[in-house]
C-alpha positions as CSV (number, residue, x, y, z in Angstrom):
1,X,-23.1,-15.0,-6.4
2,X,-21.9,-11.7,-5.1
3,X,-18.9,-9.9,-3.4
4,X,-20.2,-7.9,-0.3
5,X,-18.8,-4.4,0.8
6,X,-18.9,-3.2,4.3
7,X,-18.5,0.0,5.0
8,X,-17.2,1.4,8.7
9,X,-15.8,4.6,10.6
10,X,-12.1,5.6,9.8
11,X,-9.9,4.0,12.6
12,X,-8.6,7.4,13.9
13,X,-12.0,8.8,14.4
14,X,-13.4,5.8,16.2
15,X,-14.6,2.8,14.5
16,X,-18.3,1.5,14.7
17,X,-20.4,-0.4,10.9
18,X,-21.7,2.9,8.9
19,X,-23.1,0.2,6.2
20,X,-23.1,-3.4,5.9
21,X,-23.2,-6.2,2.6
22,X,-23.9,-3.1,-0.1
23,X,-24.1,-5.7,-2.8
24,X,-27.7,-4.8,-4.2
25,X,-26.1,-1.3,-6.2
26,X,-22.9,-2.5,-7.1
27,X,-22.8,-1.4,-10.6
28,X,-19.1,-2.3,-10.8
29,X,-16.2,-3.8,-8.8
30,X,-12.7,-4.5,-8.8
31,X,-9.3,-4.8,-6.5
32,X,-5.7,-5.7,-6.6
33,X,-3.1,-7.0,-4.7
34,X,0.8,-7.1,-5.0
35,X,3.3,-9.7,-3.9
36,X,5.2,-6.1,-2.0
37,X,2.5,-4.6,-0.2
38,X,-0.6,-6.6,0.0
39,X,-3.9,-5.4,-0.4
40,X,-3.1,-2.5,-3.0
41,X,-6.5,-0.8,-4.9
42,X,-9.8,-1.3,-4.6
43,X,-12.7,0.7,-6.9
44,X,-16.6,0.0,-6.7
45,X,-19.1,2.2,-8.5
46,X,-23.0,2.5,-7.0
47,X,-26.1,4.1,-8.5
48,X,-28.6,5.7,-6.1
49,X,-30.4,9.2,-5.6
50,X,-29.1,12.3,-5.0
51,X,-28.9,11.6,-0.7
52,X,-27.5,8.6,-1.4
53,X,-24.3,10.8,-3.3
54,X,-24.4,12.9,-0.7
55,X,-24.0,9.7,1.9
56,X,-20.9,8.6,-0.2
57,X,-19.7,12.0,-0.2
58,X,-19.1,12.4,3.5
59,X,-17.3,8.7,3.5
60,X,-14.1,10.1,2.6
61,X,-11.1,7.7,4.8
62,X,-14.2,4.6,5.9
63,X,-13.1,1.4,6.7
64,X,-14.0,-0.8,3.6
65,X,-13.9,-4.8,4.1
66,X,-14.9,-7.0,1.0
67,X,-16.0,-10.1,1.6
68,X,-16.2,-13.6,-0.2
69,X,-20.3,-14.7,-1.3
70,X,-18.5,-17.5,1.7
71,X,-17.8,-14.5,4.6
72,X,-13.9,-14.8,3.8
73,X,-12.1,-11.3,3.8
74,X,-10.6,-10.9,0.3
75,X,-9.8,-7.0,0.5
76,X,-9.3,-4.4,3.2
77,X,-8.8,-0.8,3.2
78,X,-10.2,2.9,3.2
79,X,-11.8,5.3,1.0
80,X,-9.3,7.2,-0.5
81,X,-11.9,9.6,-2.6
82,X,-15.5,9.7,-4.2
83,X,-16.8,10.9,-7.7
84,X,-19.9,11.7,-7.8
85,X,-21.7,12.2,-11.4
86,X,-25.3,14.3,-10.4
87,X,-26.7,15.2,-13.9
88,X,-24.7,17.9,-15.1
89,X,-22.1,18.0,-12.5
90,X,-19.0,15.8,-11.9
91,X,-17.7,16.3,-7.9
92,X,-14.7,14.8,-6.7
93,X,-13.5,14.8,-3.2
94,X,-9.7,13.6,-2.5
95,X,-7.2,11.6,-2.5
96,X,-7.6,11.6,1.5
97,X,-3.7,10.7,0.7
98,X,-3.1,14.1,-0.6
99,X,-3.8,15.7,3.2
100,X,-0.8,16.5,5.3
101,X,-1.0,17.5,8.5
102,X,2.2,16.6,10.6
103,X,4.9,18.6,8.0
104,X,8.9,17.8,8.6
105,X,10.8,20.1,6.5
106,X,14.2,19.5,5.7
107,X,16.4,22.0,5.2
108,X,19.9,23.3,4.9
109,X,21.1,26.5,7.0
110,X,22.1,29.1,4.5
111,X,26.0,29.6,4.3
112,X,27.4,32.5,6.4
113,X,31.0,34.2,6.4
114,X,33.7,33.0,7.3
115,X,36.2,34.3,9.3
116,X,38.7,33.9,12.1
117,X,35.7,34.9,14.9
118,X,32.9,33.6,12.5
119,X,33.6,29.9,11.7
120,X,29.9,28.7,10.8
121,X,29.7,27.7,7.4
122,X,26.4,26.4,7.1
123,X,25.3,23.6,5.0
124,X,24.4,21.0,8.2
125,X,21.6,18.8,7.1
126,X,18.9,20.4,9.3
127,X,14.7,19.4,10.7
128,X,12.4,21.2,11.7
129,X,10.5,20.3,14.7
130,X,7.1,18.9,13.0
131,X,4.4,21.0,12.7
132,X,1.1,19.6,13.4
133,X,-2.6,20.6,12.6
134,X,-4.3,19.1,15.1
135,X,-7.9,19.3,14.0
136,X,-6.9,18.4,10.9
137,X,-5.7,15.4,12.4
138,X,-8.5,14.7,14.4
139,X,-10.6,14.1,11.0
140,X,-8.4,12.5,8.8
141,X,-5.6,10.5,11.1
142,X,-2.1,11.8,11.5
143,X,-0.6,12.1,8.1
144,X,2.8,13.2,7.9
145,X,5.2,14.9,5.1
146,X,9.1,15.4,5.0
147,X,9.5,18.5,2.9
148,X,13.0,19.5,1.4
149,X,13.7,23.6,1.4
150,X,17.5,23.1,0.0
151,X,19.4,26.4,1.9
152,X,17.3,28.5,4.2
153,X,17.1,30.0,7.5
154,X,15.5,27.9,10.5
155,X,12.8,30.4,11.1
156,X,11.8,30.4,7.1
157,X,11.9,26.2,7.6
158,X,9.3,26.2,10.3
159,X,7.2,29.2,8.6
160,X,7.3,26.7,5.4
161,X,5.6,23.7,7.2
162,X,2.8,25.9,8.5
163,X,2.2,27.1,5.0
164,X,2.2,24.1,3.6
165,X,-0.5,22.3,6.2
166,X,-3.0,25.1,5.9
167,X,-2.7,24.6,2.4
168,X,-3.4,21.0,2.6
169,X,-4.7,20.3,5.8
170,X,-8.1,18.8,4.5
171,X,-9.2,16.8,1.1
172,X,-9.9,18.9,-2.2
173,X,-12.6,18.9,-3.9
174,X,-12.6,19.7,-8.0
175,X,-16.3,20.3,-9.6
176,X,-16.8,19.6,-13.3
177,X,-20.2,21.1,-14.7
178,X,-21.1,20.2,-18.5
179,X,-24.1,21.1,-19.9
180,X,-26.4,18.9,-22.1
181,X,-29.8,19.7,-22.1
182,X,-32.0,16.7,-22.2
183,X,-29.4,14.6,-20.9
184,X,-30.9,13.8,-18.0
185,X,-30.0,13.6,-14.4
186,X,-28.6,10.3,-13.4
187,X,-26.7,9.8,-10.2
188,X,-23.8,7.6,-10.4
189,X,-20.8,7.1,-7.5
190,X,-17.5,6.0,-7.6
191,X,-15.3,4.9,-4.9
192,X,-11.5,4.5,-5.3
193,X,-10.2,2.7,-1.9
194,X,-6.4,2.0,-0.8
195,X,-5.1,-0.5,1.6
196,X,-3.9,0.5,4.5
197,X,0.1,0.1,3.5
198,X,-0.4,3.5,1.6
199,X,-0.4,4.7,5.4
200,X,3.0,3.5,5.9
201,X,4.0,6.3,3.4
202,X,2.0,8.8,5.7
203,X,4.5,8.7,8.7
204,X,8.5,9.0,9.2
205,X,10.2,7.1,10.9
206,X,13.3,7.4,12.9
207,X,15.1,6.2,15.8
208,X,17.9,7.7,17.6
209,X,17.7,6.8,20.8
210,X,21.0,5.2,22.6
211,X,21.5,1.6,23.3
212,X,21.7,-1.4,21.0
213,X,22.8,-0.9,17.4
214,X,21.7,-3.8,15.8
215,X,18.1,-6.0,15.5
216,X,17.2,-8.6,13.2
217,X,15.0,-7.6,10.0
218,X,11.5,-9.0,12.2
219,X,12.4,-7.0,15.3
220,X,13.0,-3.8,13.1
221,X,9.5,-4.8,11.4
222,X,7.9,-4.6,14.5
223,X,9.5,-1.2,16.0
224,X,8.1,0.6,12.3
225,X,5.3,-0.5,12.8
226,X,5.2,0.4,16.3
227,X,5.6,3.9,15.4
228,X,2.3,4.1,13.6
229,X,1.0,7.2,15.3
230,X,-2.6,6.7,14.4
231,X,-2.8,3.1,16.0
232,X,-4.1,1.6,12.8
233,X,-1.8,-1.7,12.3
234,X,-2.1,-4.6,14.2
235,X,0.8,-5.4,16.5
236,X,0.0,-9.1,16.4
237,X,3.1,-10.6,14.8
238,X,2.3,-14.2,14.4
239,X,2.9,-13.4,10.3
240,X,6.1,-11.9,10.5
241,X,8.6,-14.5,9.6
242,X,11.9,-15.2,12.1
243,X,14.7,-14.1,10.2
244,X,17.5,-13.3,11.7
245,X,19.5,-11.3,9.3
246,X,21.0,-8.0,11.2
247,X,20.3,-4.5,9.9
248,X,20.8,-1.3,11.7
249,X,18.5,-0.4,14.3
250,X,19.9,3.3,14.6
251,X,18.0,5.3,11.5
252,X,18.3,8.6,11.4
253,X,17.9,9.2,8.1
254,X,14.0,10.5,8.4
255,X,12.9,7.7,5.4
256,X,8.9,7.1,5.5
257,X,7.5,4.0,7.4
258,X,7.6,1.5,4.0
259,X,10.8,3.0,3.0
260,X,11.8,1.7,6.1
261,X,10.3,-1.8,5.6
262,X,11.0,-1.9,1.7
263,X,14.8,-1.7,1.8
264,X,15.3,-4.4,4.3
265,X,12.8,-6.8,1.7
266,X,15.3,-7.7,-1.0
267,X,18.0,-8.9,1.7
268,X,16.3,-12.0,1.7
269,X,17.8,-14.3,4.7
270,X,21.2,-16.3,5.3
271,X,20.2,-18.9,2.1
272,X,19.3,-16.3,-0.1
273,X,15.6,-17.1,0.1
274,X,13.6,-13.9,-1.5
275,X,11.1,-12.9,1.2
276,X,7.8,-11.1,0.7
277,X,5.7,-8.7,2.4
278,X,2.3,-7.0,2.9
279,X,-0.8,-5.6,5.2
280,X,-3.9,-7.8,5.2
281,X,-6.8,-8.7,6.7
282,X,-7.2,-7.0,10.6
283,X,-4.5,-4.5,9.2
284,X,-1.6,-7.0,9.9
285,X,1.7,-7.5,8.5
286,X,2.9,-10.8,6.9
287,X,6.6,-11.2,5.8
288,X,7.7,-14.5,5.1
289,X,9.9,-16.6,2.4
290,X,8.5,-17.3,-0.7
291,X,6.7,-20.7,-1.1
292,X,8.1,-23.9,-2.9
293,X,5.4,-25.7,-3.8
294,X,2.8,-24.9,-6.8
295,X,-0.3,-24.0,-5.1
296,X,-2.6,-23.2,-8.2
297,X,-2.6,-24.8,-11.8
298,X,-4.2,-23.5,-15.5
299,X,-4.6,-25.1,-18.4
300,X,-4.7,-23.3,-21.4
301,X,-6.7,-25.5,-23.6
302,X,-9.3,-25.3,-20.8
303,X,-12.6,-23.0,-22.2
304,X,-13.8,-22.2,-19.4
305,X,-10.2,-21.0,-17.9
306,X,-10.3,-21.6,-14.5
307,X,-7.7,-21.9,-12.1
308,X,-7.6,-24.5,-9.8
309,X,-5.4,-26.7,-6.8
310,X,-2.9,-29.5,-7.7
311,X,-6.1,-31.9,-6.7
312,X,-8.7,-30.6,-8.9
313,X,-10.2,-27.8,-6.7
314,X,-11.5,-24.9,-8.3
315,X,-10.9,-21.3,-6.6
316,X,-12.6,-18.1,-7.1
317,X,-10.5,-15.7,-9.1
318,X,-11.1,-12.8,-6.7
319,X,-9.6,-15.3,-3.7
320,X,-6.3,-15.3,-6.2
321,X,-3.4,-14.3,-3.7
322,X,0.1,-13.3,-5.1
323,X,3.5,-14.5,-3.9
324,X,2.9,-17.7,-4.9
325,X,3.5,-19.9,-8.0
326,X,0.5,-21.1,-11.0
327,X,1.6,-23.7,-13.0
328,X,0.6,-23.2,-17.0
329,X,-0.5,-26.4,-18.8
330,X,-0.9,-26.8,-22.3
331,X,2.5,-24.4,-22.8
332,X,5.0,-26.4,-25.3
333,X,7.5,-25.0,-24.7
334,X,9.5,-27.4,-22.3
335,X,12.3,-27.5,-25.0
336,X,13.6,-24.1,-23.4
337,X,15.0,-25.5,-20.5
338,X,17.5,-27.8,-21.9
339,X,20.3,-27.1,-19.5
340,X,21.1,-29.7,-17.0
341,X,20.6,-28.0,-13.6
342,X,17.1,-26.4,-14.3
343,X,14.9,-28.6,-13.1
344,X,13.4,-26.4,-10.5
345,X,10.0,-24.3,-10.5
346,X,12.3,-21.2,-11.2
347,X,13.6,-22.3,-14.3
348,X,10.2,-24.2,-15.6
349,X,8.6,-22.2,-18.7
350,X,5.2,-23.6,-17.6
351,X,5.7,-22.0,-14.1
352,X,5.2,-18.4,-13.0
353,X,5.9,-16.6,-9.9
354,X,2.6,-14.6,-9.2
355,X,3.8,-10.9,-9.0
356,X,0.3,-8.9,-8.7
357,X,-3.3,-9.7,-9.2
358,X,-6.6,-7.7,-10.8
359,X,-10.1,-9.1,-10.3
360,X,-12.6,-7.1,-12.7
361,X,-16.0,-8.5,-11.4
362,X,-17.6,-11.0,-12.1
363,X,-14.5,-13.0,-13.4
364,X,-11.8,-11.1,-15.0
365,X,-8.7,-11.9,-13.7
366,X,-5.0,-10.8,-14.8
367,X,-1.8,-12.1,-13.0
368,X,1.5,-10.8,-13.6
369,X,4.7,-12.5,-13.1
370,X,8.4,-12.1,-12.9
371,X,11.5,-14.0,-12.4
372,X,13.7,-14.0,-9.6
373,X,16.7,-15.8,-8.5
374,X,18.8,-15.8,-5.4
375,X,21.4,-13.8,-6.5
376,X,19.5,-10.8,-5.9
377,X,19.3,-11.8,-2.6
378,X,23.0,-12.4,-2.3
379,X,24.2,-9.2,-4.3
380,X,21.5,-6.9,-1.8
381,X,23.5,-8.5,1.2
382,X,26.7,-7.4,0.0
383,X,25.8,-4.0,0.2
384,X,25.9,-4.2,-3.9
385,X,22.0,-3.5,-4.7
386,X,23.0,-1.7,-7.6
387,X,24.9,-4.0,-9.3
């Protein structure tokens, strides 16, 4: 049984199925996910002639959905870059995430005299109206940089932006050539993909405008990702949690999109429940509070190590899903927690929060895990997140 990869347009160039189930070349394949994110990484590896290379080679920022050998979506992203091996030469085109075409820069206005008719001191924290490449961004999606220039004059600021995007206004390409004769001339393609949160780092987000000063952590969710200027994440909001905790709705601090998003995570809600968050499937957000139940079990005396439900069900290791909690079986050491108040799944040895999963096909499988408590949650709230 295989995992199926289908390949489609990038979103911000219209999308429309360039390839469909390549499962009959997948050489290699693996993905991961994160409890603070979502879908995270994805890497596949295909053998073919030298048009197929060049194919792959023009897919740089494709829609990539992997599916289940059942049709369920168990990874979503884009192609982030392409190696191509072609006998003696080793191309690389990317990271995509490495273009920037919408530059902010940041700046400081140099210090001037000062004096009884000359009072400007400088120093004001400064932006630059962004600069914007506009083909650039009609092949590879608005992607957007705040640079920082420390102490400099205005027209320097904007002359630095423009620099900067013609520098970087399309995806690099590095070329490796090592000789062997007789070594033959085998085609072999890599593809590292990213889910689409890394585009929540590609976009700043702001707002400044008059009115209310105040929203609840979902409403603010919603208005970041609002601002998406590319129109590539869902606005359907049916996974975004009600929590009614109040942040500031006036930012004008210029943070990126999931800077935005990340620092309003570890505020948890009014119970100090930890809350999670991430883009999935259809390129939608899901925030919501950790679970309470133990949704998957292992034994460790078990050969064949699988994982399975509280009833006995087995699950697919590449369907693993972090965020929630594995129960480990077999573990002696229950002895730990002698104190009398831990008796829940957070003080449990045998129980582990599931922090990140990696799926190596055809079953590797490596979950990491952390522990939390609700004074985090409590301290963050305070306004004390360095405590």
């Amino acid at each position: 049984m295989k995992l199926s990869v289908s390949v489609f347009q990038p979103y911000w160039t219209g999308y429309g199925l360039l390839a469909d189930d390549i499962t009959y070349d997948i050489a290699s394949f693996s993905h991961s996910i994160s409890v603070d994110g979502g879908y995270d990484s994805c890497s596949f590896s295909v053998g073919g002639a030298a048009s197929d290379a060049e194919w792959w080679h023009d897919r740089l920022g494709s829609h990539v959905v992997v599916k289940a050998p059942d049709g369920t979506v168990i990874w979503e992203g884009f192609i982030n870059s392409v190696a191509i091996s072609l006998g003696a030469l080793q191309l690389t085109r990317g990271p995509l995430l490495d273009v920037a075409n919408r530059i902010t820069v940041s700046y400081t206005e140099i210090s001037r005299s000062y004096s009884a008719t000359n009072r400007t001191m400088g120093g004001e924290q400064l932006y630059t109206t962004p600069y914007n490449d506009t083909r650039s961004q009609e092949m590879w999606g608005i992607q957007e940089i705040m640079l920082s220039a420390s102490s400099i004059a205005p027209g320097e600021a904007d002359q630095l932006g423009e620099t900067y995007a013609a520098d970087n206004a399309i995806p690099r390409v590095s070329q490796t050539l090592n000789l062997d004769p007789g070594g033959g001339a085998a085609v072999s393609i890599k593809i590292d993909c990213v889910g689409y949160v890394k585009m929540l780092d590609k976009y700043i987000f702001s707002d400044i405008t008059a009115g209310v000063d105040t929203s609840t952590i979902t409403e603010k969710i919603g208005d970041v990702i609002d601002a998406d200027p590319n129109g590539i994440f869902s606005t359907d909001y049916h996974g975004v949690a009600a929590n009614a905790t109040v942040v500031s709705r006036y930012d004008d601090t210029y943070k990126t999109a999931r800077s935005a998003i990340s620092e309003m995570i570890p505020l948890g809600d009014s119970s100090y429940n930890r809350y999670i968050w991430g883009i999935y499937t259809d390129r939608k957000i899901e925030y919501k509070a950790i679970p309470t139940e133990i949704e998957y079990i292992f034994d460790l005396t078990d050969g064949l190590q699988k994982i399975t439900t509280p009833l006995g069900g087995e699950i697919d290791p590449w369907s693993i899903r972090p965020g929630k909690f594995i129960q480990i079986n077999g573990l002696s050491l229950g002895a730990l927690s002698t104190h009398p108040s831990q008796t829940g799944i957070r003080e449990t040895p045998g129980i582990m929060f599931i922090e990140s999963m990696s799926y190596s096909a055809p079953l590797g499988l490596q979950l990491a895990g952390g522990r939390y408590d609700k004074v985090t949650q409590q301290i963050n709230r305070l306004g004390l997140g360095g405590f």
